[in-house]
C-alpha positions as CSV (number, residue, x, y, z in Angstrom):
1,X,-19.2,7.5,4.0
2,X,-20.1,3.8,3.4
3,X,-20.7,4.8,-0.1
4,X,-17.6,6.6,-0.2
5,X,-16.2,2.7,1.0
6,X,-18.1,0.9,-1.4
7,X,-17.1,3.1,-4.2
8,X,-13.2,2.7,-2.8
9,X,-13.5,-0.7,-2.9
10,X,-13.8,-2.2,-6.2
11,X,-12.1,1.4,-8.0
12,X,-8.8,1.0,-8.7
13,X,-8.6,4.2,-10.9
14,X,-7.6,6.2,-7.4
15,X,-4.3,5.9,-6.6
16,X,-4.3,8.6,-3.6
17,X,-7.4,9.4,-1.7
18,X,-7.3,13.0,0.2
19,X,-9.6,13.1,2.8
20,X,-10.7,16.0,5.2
21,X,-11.0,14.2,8.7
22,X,-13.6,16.6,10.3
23,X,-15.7,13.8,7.8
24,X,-15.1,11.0,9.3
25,X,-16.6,12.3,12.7
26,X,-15.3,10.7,16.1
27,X,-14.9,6.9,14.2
28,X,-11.8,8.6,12.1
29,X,-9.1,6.4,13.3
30,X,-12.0,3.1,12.7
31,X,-12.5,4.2,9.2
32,X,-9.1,4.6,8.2
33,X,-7.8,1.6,9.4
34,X,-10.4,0.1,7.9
35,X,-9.5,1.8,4.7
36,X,-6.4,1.0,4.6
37,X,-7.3,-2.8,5.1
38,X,-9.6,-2.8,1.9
39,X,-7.7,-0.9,-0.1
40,X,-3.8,-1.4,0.9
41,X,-2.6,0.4,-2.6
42,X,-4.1,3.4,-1.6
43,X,-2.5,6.3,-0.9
44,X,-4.2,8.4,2.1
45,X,-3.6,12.0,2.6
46,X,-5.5,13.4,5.7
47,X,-6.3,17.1,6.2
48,X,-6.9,18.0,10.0
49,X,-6.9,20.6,12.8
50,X,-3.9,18.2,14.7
51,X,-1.2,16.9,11.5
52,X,0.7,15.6,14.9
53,X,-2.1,13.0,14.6
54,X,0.2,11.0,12.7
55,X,1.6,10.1,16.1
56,X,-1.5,7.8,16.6
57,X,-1.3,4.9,14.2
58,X,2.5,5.2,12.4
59,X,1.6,1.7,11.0
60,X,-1.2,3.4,9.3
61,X,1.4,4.8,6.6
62,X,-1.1,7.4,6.4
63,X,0.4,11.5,5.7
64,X,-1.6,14.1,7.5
65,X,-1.1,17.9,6.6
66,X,-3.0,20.8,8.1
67,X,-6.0,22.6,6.8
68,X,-3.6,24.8,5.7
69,X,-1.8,23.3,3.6
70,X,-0.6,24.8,0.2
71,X,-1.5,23.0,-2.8
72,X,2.3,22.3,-3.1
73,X,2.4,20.9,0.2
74,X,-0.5,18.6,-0.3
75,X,1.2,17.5,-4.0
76,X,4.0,16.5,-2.2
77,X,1.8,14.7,0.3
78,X,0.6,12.4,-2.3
79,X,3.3,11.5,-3.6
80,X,4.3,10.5,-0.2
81,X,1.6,8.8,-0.1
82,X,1.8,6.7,-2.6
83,X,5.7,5.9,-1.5
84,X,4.4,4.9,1.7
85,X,1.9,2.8,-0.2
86,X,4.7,0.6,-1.4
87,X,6.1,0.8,1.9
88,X,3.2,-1.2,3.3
89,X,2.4,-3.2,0.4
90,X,6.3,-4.6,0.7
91,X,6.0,-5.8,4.2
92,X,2.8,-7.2,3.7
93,X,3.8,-9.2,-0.1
């Protein structure tokens, strides 16, 4: 997963990042924020058992869609993504 980071960091080529959050182990909400800090143009989508997770850190601007998820559903999530990338990067200048 640091790898994952490192390779995040310095990539601007990915404009949305969809991550399965069984991954990220028990540190999820950790390593997100701390995604989202090093890489504030990125779009997150977040596939997990619990999509209500979004309830946890709104100011993430993170979208969260079941395992379930059609690949419509997730298309639409990334473009989501990315509006709620410009969201955040508009409050923050």
């Amino acid at each position: 997963l640091v790898v994952v980071l490192g390779l995040l960091e310095g990539a601007t080529l990915f404009q949305t990042a969809l991550i399965d959050r069984r991954l990220l182990g028990d540190t999820a909400d950790a390593l997100l924020r701390a995604l989202v800090k090093l890489r504030p143009d990125l779009g997150l989508v977040v596939l997990t058992d619990t999509p209500e997770d979004s309830w946890r850190n709104p100011r993430l601007d993170i979208a969260y869609l079941p395992y379930s998820a059609t690949p419509d559903a997730v298309l639409a999530a990334m473009v989501r993504s990315r509006e709620l990338v410009v969201a955040r990067t508009d409050e923050t200048g």
